[in-house]
C-alpha positions in Angstrom: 86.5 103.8 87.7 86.8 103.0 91.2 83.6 103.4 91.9 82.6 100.7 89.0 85.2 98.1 90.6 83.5 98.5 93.9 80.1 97.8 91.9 81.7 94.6 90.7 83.1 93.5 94.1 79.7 94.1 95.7 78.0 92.1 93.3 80.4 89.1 93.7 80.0 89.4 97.3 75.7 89.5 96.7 75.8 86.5 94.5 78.6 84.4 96.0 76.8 85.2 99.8 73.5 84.0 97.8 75.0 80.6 97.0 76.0 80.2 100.8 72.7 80.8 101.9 71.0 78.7 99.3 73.1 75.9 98.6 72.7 74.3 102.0 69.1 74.0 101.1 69.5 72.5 98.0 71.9 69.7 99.3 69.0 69.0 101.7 66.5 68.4 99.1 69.1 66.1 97.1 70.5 64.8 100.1 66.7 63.6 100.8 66.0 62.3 97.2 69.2 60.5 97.4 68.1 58.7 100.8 64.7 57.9 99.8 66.3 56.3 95.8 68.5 54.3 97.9 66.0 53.2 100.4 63.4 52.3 97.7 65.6 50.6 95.1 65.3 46.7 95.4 62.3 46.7 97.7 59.5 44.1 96.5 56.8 45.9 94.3 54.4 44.2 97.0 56.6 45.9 100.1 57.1 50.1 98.3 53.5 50.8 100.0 54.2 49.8 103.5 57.7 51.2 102.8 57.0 54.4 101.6 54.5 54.6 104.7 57.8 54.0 107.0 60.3 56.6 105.2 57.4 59.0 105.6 56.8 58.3 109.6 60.5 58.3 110.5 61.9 61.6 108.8 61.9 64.6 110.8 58.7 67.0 110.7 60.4 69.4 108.5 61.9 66.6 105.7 58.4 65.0 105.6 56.6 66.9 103.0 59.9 66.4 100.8 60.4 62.4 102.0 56.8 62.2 100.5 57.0 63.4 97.6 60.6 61.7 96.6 58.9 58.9 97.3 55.7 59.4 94.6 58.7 60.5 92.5 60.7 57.4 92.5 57.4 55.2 92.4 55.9 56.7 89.6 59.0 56.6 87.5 59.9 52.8 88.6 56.3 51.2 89.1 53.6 53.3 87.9 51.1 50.4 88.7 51.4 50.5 92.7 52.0 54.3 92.4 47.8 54.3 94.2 48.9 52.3 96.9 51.9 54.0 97.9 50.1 57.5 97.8 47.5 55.7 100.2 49.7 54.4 102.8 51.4 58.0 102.6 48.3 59.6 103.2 47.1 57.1 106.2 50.7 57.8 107.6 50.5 61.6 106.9 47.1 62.9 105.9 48.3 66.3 106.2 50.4 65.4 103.0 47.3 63.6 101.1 46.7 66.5 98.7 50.6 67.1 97.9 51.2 63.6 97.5 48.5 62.5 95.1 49.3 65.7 93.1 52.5 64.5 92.6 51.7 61.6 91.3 49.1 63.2 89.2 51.6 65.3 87.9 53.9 62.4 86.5 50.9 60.0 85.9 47.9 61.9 84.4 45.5 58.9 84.0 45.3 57.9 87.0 44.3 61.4 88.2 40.9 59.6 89.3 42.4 56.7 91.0 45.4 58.4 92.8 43.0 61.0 94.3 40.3 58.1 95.6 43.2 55.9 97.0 44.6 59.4 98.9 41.1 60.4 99.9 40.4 57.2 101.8 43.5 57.1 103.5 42.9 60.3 104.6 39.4 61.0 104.9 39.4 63.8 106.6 41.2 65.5 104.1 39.0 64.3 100.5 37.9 68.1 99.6 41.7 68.9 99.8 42.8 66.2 97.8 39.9 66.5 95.5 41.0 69.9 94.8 45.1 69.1 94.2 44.6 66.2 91.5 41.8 68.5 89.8 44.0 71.2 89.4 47.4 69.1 88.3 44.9 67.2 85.7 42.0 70.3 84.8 40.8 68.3 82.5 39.7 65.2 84.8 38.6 67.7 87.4 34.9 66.5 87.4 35.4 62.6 87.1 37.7 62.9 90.2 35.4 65.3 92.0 32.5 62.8 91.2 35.4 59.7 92.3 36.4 61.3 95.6 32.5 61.9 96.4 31.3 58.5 96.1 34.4 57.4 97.9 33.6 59.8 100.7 30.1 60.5 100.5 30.0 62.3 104.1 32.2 65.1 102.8 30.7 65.2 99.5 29.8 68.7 99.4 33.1 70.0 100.4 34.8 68.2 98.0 32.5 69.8 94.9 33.0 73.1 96.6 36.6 72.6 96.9 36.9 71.0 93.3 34.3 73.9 91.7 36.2 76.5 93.5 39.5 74.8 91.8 38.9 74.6 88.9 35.9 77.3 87.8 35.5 75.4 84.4 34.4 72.2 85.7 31.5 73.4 88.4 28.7 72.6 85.8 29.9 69.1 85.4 30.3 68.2 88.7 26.9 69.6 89.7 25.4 67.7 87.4 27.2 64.9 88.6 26.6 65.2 92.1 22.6 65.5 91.6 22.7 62.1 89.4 24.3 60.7 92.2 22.4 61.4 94.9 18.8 61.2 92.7 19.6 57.7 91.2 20.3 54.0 92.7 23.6 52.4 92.9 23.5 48.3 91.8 25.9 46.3 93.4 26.5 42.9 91.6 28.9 40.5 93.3 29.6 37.4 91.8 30.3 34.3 93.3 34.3 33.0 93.1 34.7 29.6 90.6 36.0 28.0 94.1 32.7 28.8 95.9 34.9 31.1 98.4 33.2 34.3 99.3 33.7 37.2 97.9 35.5 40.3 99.5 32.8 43.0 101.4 31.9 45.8 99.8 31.8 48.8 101.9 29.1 51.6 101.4 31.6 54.5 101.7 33.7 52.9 98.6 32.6 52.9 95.0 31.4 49.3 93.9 34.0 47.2 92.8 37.0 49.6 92.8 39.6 49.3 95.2 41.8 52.7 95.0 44.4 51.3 97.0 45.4 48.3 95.1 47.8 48.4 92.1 46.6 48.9 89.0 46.5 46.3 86.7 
């Protein structure tokens, strides 16, 4: 009998030292949430990029990663349509959190799987395969259009990225092969109209894919 009661009192002790050692954790990651929510409410749709971009720089090393993705969080749910824009100027101010942040946002906003990963990828180029890979494998079944996206946007790391994306998800290799060989064996036309007001039009750059601007909101 005794010996049962000391079971019980050892495993009160176990579980209540458990919820010592993990509740400070937990408070950090709400405490976080909680910051970034406040921080974001009431900002101008045209502002959450540039502001996402400063919550990001200006937490510690160890709260970025969670700062980030709050962030996504809190876009996504509020304004979907400017969710690309804030995952670029995340990546551009923390490329090592491209991949996680645009998988986020994949997560909660599954169409735009293609657009999220090319607005992450060209803010942090140097990171495309990763990214590639993290949006394919939150959205598997878009794997091979945002492969295809990510590798026109940054051609000079395009076979990376259908490694990385291949490697990802297994089921989609075919289709992005045959993907990649019509885009490098075929010619891309560019047509740029002319404004009504005669004002020129915006440059196209040869690393981006003709007429898509990842970074902007969506319509």
């Amino acid at each position: 009998m005794k010996r049962e009661h000391f079971k019980g009192v050892f495993a009160l002790i176990v579980v209540g030292s458990m919820a010592v050692a993990f509740s400070p954790a937990m408070a950090g990651v709400e405490s976080r949430t909680a910051m970034v929510t406040k921080a974001m409410v009431g900002v101008p749709v045209t502002e959450m990029a540039a502001k996402a971009a400063f919550l990001v720089k200006q937490a510690k090393p160890e709260d970025r990663e969670a700062v980030a993705l709050a962030t996504v969080e809190i876009v996504a749910k509020l304004h979907p349509a400017v969710a690309r824009s804030v995952v670029s100027a995340i990546a551009k101010a923390a490329p090592n959190l491209a991949s996680k942040a645009a998988a986020k946002a994949t997560d909660l906003l599954p169409g735009e799987a293609i657009g999220l990963a090319c607005a992450a990828a060209l803010g942090a180029r140097d990171y495309a395969p990763e990214v590639a890979s993290a949006v394919a494998k939150a959205n598997p079944n878009s794997a091979a259009e945002v492969a295809n996206g990510v590798m026109l946007a940054v051609p000079e790391l395009a076979f990376r990225t259908q490694d990385a994306v291949g490697t990802a998800v297994p089921s989609a290799k075919e289709a992005i092969e045959l993907a990649s060989r019509t885009s490098r064996g075929g010619t891309t036309v560019v047509i740029i109209k002319k404004k009504p007001n005669g004002s020129q039009p915006p440059v196209v750059s040869g690393n981006d894919k003709p007429g898509i601007d990842y970074a902007r909101p969506a319509p």
